[in-house]
VOPAGU-2260 file (C-alpha; in pm, 1 decimal, decimal comma):
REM VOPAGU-2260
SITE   aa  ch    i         X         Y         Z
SITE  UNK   A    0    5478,1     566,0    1112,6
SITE  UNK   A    1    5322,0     425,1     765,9
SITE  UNK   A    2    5318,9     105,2     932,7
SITE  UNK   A    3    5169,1     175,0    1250,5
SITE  UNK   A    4    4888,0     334,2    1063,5
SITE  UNK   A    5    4821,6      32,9     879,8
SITE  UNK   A    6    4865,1    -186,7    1159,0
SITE  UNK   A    7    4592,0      40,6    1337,5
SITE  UNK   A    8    4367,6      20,4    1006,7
SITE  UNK   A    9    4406,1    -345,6    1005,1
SITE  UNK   A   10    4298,7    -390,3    1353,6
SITE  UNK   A   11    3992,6    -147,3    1337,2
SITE  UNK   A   12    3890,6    -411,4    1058,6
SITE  UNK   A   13    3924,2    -716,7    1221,8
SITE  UNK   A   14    3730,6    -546,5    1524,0
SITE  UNK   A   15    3464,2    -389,6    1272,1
SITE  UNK   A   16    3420,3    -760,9    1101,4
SITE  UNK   A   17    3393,8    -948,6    1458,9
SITE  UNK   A   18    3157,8    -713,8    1567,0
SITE  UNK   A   19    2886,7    -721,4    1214,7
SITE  UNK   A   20    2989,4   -1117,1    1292,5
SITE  UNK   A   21    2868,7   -1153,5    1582,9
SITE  UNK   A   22    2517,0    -951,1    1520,3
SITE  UNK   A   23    2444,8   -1319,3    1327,2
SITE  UNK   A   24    2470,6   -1651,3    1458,5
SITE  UNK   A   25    2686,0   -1730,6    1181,9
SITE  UNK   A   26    2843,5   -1628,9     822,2
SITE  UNK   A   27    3012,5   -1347,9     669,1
SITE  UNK   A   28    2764,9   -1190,2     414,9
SITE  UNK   A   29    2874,1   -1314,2      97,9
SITE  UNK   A   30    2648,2   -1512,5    -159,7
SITE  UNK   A   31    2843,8   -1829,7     -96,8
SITE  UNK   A   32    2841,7   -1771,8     311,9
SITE  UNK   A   33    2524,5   -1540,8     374,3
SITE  UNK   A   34    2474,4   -1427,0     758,3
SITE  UNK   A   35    2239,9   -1674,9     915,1
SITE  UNK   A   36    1908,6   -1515,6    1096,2
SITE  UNK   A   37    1739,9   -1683,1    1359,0
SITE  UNK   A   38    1619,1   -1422,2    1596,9
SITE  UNK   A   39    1411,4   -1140,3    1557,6
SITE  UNK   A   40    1726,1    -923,1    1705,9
SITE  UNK   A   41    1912,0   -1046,7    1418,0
SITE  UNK   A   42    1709,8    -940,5    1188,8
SITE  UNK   A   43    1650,5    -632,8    1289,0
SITE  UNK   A   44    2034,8    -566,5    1287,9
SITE  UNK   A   45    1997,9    -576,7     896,8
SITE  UNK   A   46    1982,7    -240,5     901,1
SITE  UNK   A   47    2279,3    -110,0    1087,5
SITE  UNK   A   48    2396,9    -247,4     754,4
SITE  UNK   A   49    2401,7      78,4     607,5
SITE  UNK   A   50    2679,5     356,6     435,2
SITE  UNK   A   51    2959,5     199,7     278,8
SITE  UNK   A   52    2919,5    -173,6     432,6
SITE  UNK   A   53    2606,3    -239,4     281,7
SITE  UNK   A   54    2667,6    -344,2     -72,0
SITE  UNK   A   55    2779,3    -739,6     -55,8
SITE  UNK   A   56    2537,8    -855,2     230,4
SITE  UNK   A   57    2358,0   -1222,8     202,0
SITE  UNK   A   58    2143,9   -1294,7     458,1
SITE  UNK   A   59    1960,3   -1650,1     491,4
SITE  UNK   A   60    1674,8   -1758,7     739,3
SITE  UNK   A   61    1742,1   -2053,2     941,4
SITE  UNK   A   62    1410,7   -2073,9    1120,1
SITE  UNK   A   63    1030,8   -1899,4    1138,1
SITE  UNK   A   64    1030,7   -1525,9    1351,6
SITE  UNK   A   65     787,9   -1424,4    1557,8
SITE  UNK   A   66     885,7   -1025,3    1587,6
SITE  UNK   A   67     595,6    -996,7    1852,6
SITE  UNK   A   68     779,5    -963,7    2160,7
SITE  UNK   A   69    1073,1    -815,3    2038,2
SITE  UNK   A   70     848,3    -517,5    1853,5
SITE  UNK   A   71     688,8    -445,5    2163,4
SITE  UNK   A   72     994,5    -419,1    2383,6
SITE  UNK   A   73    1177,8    -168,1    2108,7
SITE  UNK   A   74     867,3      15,9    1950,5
SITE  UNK   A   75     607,7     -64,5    2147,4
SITE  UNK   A   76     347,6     255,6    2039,4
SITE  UNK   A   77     485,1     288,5    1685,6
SITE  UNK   A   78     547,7     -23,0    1598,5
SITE  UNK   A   79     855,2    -169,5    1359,4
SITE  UNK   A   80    1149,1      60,2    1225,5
SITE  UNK   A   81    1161,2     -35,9     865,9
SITE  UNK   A   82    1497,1    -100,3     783,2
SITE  UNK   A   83    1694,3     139,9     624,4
SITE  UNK   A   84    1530,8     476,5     803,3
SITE  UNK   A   85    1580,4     752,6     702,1
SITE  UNK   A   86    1523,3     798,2     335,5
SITE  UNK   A   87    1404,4     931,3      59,3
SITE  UNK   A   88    1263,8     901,9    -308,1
SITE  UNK   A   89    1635,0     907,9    -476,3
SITE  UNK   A   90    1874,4     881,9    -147,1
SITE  UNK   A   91    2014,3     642,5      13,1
SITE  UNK   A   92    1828,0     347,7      68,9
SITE  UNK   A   93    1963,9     -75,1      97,8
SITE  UNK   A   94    2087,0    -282,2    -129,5
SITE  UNK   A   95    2026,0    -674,3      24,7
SITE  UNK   A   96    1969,1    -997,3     -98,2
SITE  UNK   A   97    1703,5   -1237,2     217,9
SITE  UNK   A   98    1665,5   -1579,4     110,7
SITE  UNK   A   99    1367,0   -1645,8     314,6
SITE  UNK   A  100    1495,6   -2015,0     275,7
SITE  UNK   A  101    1112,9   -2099,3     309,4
SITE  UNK   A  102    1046,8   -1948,5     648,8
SITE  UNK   A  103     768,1   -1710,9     797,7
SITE  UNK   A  104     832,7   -1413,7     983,3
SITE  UNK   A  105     507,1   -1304,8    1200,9
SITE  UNK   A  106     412,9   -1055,8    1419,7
SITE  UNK   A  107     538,0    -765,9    1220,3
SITE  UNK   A  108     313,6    -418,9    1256,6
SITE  UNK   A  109     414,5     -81,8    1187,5
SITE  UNK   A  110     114,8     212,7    1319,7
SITE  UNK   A  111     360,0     532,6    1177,1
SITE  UNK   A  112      36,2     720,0     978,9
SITE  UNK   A  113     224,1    1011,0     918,6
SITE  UNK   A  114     577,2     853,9     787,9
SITE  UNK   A  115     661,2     768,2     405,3
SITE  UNK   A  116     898,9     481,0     286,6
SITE  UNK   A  117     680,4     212,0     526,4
SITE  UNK   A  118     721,2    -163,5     511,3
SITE  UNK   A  119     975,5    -448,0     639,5
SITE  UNK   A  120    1257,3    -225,4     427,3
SITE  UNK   A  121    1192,3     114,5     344,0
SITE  UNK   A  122    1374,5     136,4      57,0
SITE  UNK   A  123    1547,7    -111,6    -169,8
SITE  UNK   A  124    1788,7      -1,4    -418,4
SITE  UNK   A  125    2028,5    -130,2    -669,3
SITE  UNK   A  126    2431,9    -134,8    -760,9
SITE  UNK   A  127    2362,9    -162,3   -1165,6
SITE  UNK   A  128    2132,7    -358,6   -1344,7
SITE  UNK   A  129    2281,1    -669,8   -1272,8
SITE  UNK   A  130    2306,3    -646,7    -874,4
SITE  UNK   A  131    1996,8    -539,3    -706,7
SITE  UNK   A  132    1820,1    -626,1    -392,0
SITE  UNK   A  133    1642,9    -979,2    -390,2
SITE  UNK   A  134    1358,0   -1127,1    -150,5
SITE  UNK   A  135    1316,8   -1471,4    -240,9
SITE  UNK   A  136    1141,3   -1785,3       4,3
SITE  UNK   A  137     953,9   -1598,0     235,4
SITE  UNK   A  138     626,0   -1532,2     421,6
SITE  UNK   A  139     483,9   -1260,2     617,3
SITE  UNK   A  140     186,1   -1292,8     832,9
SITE  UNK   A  141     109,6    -962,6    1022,5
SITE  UNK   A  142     -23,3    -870,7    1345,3
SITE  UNK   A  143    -347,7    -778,2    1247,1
SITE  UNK   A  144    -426,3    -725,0    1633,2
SITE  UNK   A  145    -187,3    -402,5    1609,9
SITE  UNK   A  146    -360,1    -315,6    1260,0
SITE  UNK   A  147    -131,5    -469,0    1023,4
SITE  UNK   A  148      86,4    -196,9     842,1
SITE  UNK   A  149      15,5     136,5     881,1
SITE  UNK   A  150     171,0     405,0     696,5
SITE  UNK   A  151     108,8     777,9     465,4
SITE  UNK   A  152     258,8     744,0     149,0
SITE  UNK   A  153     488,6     467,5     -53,3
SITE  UNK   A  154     327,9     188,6     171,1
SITE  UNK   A  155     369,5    -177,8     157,4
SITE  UNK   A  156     474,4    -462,7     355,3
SITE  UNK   A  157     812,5    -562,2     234,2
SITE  UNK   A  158     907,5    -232,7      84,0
SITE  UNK   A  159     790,6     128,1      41,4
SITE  UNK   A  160     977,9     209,8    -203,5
SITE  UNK   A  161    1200,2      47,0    -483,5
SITE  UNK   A  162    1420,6     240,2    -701,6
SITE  UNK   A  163    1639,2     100,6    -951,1
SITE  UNK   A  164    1581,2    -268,0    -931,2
SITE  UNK   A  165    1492,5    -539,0    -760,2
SITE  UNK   A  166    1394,4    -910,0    -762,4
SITE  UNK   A  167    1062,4   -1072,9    -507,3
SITE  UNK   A  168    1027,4   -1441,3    -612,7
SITE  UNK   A  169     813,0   -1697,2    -427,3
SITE  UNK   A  170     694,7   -1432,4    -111,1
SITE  UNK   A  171     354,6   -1434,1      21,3
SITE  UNK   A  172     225,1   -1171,7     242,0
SITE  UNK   A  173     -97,6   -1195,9     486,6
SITE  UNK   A  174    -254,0    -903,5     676,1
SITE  UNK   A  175    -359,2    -566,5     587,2
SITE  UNK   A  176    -153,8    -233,5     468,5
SITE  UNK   A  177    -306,6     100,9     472,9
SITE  UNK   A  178    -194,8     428,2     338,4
SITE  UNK   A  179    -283,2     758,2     208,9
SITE  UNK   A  180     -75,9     733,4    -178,9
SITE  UNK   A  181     131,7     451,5    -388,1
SITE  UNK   A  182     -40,7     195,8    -120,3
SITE  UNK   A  183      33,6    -184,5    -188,1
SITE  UNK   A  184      14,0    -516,9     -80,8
SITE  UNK   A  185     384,0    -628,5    -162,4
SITE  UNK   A  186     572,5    -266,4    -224,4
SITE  UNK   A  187     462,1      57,0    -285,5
SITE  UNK   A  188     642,9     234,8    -548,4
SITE  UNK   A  189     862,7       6,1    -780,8
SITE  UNK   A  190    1061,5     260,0   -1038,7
SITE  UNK   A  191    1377,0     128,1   -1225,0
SITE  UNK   A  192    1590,4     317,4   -1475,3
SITE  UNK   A  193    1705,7     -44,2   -1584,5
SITE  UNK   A  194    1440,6    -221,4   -1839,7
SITE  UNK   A  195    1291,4    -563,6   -1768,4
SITE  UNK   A  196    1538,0    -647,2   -1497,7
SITE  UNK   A  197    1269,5    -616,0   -1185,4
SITE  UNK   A  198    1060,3    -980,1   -1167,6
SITE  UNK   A  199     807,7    -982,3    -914,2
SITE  UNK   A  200     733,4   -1384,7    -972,1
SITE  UNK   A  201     527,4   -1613,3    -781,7
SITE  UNK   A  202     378,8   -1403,0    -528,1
SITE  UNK   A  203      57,1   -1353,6    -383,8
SITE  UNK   A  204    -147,3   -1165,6     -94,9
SITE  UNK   A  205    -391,0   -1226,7     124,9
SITE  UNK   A  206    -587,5    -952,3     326,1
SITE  UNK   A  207    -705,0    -573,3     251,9
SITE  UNK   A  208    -467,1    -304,5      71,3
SITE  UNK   A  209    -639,3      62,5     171,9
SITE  UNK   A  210    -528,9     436,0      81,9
SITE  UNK   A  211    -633,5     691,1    -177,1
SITE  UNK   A  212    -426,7     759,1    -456,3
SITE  UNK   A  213    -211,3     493,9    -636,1
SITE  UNK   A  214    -318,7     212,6    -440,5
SITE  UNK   A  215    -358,1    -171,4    -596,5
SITE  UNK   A  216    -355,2    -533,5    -416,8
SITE  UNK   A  217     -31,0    -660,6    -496,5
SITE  UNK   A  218     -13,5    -178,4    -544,2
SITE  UNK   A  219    -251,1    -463,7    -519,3
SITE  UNK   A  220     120,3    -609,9    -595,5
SITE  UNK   A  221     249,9    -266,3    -615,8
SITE  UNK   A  222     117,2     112,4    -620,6
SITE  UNK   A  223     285,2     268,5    -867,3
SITE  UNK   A  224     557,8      97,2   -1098,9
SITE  UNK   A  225     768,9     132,1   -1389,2
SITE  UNK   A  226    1008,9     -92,9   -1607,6
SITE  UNK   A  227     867,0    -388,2   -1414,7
SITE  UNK   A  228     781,5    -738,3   -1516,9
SITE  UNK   A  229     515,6    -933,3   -1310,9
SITE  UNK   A  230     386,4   -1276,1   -1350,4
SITE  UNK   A  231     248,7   -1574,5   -1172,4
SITE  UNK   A  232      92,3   -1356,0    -872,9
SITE  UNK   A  233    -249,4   -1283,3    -727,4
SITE  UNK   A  234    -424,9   -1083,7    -496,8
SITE  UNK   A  235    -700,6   -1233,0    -221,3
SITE  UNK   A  236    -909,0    -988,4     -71,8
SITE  UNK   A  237    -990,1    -629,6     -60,8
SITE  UNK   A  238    -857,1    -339,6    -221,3
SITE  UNK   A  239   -1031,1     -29,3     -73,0
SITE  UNK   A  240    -984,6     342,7    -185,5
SITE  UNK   A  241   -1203,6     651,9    -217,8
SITE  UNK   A  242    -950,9     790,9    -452,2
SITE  UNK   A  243    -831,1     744,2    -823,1
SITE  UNK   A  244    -564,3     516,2    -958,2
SITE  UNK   A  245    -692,3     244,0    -789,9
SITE  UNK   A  246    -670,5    -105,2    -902,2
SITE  UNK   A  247    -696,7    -507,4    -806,0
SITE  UNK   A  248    -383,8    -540,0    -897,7
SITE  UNK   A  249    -181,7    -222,0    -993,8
SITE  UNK   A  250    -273,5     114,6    -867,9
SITE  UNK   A  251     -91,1     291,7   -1165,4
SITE  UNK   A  252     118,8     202,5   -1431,2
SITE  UNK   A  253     375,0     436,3   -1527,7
SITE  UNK   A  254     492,3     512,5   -1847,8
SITE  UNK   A  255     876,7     557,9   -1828,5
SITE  UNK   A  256    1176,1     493,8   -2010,6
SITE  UNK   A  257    1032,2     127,8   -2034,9
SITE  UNK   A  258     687,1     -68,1   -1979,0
SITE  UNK   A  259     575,7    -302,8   -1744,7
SITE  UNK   A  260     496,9    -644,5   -1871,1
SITE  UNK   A  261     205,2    -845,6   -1683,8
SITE  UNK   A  262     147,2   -1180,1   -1726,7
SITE  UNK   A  263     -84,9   -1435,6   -1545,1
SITE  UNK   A  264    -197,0   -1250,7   -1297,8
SITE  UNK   A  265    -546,2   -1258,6   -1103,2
SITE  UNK   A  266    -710,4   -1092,2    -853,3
SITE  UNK   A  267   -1063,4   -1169,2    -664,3
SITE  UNK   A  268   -1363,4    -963,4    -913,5
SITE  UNK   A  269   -1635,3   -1019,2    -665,7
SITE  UNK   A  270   -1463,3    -865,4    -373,6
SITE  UNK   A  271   -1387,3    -600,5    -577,5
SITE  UNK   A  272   -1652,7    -511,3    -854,4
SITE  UNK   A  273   -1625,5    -299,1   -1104,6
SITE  UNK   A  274   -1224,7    -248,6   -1045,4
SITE  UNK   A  275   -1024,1    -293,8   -1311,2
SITE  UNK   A  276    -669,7    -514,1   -1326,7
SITE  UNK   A  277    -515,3    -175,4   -1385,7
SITE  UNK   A  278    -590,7     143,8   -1199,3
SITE  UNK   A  279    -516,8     383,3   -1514,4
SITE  UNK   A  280    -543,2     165,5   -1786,0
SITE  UNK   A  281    -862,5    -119,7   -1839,9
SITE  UNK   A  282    -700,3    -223,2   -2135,4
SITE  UNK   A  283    -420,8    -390,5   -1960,5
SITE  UNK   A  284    -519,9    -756,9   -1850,3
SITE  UNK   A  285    -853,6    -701,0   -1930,0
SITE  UNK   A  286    -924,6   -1109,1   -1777,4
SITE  UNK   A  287    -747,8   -1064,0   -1454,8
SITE  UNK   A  288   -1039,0   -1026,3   -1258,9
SITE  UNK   A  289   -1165,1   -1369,0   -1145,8
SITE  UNK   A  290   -1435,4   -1511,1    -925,8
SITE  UNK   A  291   -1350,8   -1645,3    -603,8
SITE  UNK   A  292   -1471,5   -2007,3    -719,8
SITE  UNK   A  293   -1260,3   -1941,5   -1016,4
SITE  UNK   A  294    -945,2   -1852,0    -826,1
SITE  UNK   A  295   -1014,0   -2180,8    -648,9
SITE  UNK   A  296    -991,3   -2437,1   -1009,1
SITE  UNK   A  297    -575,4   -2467,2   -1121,9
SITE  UNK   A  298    -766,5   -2417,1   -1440,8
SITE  UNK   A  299    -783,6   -2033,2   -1421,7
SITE  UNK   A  300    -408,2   -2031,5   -1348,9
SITE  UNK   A  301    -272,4   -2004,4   -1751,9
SITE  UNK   A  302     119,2   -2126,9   -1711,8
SITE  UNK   A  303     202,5   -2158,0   -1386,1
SITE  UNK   A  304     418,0   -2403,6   -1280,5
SITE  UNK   A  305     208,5   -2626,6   -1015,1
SITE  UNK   A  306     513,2   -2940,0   -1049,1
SITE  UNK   A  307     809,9   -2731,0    -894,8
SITE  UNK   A  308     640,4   -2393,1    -696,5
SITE  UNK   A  309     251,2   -2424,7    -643,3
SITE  UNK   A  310     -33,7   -2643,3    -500,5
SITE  UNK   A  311    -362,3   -2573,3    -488,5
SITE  UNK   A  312    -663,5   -2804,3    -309,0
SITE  UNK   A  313    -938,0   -2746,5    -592,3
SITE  UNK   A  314   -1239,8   -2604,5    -549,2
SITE  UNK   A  315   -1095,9   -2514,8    -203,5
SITE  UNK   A  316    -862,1   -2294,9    -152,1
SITE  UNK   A  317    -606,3   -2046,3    -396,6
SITE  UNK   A  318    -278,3   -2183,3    -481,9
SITE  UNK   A  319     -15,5   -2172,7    -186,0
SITE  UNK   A  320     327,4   -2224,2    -197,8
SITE  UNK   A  321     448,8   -2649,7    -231,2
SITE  UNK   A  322     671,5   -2573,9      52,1
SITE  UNK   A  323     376,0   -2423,8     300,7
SITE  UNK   A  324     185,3   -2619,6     516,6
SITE  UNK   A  325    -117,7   -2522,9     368,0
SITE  UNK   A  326    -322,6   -2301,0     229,1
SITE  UNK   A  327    -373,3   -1887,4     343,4
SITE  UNK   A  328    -727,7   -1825,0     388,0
SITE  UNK   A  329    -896,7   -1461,8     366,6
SITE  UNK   A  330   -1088,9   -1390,2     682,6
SITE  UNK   A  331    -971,9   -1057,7     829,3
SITE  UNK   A  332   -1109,5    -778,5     773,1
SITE  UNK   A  333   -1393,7    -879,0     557,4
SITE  UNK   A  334   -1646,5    -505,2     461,7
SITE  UNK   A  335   -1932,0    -825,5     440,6
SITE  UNK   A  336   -2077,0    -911,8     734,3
SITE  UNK   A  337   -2345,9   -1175,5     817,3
SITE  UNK   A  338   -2664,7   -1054,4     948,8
SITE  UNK   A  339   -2649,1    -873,0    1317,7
SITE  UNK   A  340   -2319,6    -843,7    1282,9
SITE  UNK   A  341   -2126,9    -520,1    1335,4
SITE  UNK   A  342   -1993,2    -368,2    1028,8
SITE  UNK   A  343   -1745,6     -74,9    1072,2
SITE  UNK   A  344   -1626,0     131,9     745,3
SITE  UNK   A  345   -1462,3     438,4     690,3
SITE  UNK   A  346   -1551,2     736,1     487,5
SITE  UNK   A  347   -1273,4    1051,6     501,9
SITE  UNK   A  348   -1208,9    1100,9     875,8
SITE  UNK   A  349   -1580,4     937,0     992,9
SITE  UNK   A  350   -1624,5     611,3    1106,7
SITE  UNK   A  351   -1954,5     451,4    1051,6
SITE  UNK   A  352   -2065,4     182,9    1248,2
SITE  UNK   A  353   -2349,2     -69,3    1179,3
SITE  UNK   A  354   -2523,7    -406,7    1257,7
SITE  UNK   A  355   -2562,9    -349,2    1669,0
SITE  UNK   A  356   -2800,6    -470,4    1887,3
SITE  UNK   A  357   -3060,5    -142,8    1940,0
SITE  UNK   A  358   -2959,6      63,4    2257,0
SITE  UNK   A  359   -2648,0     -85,5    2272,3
SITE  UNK   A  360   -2347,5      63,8    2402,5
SITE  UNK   A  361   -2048,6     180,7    2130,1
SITE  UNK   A  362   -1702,3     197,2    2225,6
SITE  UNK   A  363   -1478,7     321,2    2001,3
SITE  UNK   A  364   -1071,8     271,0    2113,2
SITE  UNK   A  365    -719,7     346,2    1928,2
SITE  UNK   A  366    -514,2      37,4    1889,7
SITE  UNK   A  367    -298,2     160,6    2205,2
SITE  UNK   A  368    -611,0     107,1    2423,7
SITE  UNK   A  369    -752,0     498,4    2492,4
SITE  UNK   A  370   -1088,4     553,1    2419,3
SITE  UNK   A  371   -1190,1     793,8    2192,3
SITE  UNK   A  372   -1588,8     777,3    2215,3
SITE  UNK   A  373   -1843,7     596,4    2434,5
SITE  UNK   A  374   -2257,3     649,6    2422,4
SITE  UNK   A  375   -2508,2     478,1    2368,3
SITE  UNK   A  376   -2687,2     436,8    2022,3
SITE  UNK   A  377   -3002,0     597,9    1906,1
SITE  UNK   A  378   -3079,5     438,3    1604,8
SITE  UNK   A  379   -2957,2     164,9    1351,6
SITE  UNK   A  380   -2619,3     366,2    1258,9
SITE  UNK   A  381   -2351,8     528,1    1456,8
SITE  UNK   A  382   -2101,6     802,5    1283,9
SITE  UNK   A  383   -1771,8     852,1    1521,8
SITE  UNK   A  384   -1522,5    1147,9    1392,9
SITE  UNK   A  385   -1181,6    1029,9    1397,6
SITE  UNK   A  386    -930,5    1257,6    1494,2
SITE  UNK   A  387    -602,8    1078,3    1359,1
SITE  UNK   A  388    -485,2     856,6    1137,7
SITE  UNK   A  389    -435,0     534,4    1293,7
SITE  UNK   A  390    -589,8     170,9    1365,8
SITE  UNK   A  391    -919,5     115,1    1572,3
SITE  UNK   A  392   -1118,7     -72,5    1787,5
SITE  UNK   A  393   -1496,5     -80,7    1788,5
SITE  UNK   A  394   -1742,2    -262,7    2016,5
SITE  UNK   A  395   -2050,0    -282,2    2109,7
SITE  UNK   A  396   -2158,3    -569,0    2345,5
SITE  UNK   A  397   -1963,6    -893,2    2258,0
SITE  UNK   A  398   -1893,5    -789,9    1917,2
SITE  UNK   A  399   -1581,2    -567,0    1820,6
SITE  UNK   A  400   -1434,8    -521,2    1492,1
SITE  UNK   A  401   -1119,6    -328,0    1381,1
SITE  UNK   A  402   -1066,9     -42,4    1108,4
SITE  UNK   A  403    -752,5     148,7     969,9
SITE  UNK   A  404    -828,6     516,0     926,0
């Protein structure tokens, strides 16, 4: 009897491995043999990942992902699942290393405005404080047609939420993440019991970080954070926020068990004046604030390492990867508008709409295609109520423009 139990045991393994196996066009999940990802499928199947199974899996990029066409036929109204759904502040959540291997996934957009934990993962964790969850390699360029990332609270696009520790090296991110609180460009909550064991090195994003509370570019890198070292990263473009805590770079800065050590990093002044590096505390990198022909010299970039990881075309563009093509520019989503152009800002629930032709129609759509208002205007400036969090669509004769509410 022991024995056929065993045998039985034994082949409910071999079954269990064949089938993980065969989600991945090749390896077994360890460091030395990661599972190789080639398909947006494949990567979504990360996440069934999850329970007991979890804790040894490598996974490697063979090739760039375009998640556009596999999004829409899964999630078509809410956009992606993040990985590792459901969860919570201290519950479950993943534990994965993704070696990019100096690929770009595209496409992704997630329009879930009343969900937490939002991003590519929703929540990274850690074994101890010597095996935690690493992103390393990798790009993300959004679908800024859907709105980009969309989310209510621990918002960002590879993670919402880190707890215990975790490693980003070498990751840039381009498109636009919006939120209510703890609102960032890369993650939005990064809290580790461990000290100094969390670098976030080498990364940078392009595009617009928007919520209320807690919100910074990179949260401007992250949103909130605690026990945390950062260095070598900036933040190109926006960071916009009626709220407090708000920053270029970090929305807040916890003070915890341990500190957060910042070092080298920059973020655009001009686009953002009068913001500090720092939501709650000026004091801390008092210089990170640079303008935009500033973030263009290597000069302004104090000991980074442009031999092995970065390249920058001076006076041109902000430093990009040495294994990109080229160089991210801004351009979405850009509050400054040239003359006659429509400008489209939102304050609270309203949506305020300016720069039309006189007498000209406004239409005012979700990002799923209903429309929500249609008249036409009576003056220079058009106020729309909103009735939901989501992403919109504005127009008004040729011109249309695009806001996250």
């Amino acid at each position: 009897m022991k024995r056929t139990i065993t045998f039985l045991v034994l082949i409910f393994a071999c079954i269990f491995v064949s089938k993980v196996q065969a989600q991945y066009d090749s390896g077994s999940g360890t460091a030395d043999d990661p599972y190789i990802i080639k398909t947006a499928a494949q990567l979504s199947a990360i996440r069934d990942n999850n329970g007991s199974t979890f804790g040894s899996k490598y996974f490697k990029l063979a090739n760039d992902i375009d998640l556009t066409e596999y999004i829409d036929s899964q999630w078509p109204t809410e956009g992606w699942l993040p990985i590792g759904w459901p969860v919570s502040d201290f519950g479950a959540g993943f534990y994965v290393v993704v070696d990019g291997d100096y690929h770009t996934i595209s496409g992704l957009w997630i329009n879930r405005p009343n969900a937490d934990f939002v991003g590519l993962f929703g929540r990274l964790t850690a074994y101890d404080a010597n095996t935690y969850s690493k992103i390393k390699n990798l790009g993300i360029i959004m679908n800024e047609d859907k709105g980009g990332i969309v989310g209510h609270s621990k918002v960002g696009a590879l993670t919402g939420v880190n707890n215990l520790n975790l490693s980003f090296e070498q990751v840039f991110i381009k498109g636009t993440v919006h939120g209510v609180d703890s609102v960032g460009g890369l993650t939005g909550d990064v809290k580790s019991r461990y000290s100094y064991n969390i670098p976030i090195r080498d990364c940078y994003f392009v595009g617009t970080v928007e919520g209320t509370e807690r919100v910074g570019g990179l949260g401007g890198i992250v949103g909130s954070t605690r026990n945390c070292y950062i260095e070598n990263c900036y933040f190109l473009g926006y960071v916009k926020s009626s709220g407090t805590n708000v920053g270029g770079l970090l929305g807040l800065r916890e003070e915890g068990s341990g500190v957060t050590v910042l070092n080298n990093n920059y973020f655009v002044s001009d686009l953002n004046p009068g913001m500090n590096g720092v939501g709650n505390n000026a004091a801390l990198m008092p210089d990170a604030g640079k303008s935009l022909a500033d973030m263009k010299k290597q000069a302004t970039y104090e000991n980074w390492d442009f031999t092995n990881v970065w390249k920058i075309d001076e006076e041109t563009s902000t430093p990009y990867f040495k294994w990109q093509s080229g160089p991210i520019f801004l351009g979405i989503n850009a509050p400054v508008a040239a003359k006659n152009a429509l400008v489209v800002t939102t304050i609270g629930n309203t949506l305020r709409i300016k720069g039309f032709t006189p007498n000209e129609t406004i239409n005012v759509y979700t990002v799923s295609g209903a429309k929500i208002y249609s008249a036409k205007a009576k003056g220079s400036e058009v106020n729309v109520n909103l009735p939901a969090h989501g992403v919109y669509i504005v127009s008004a004769g040729a011109q249309k423009a695009k806001t996250v509410y």
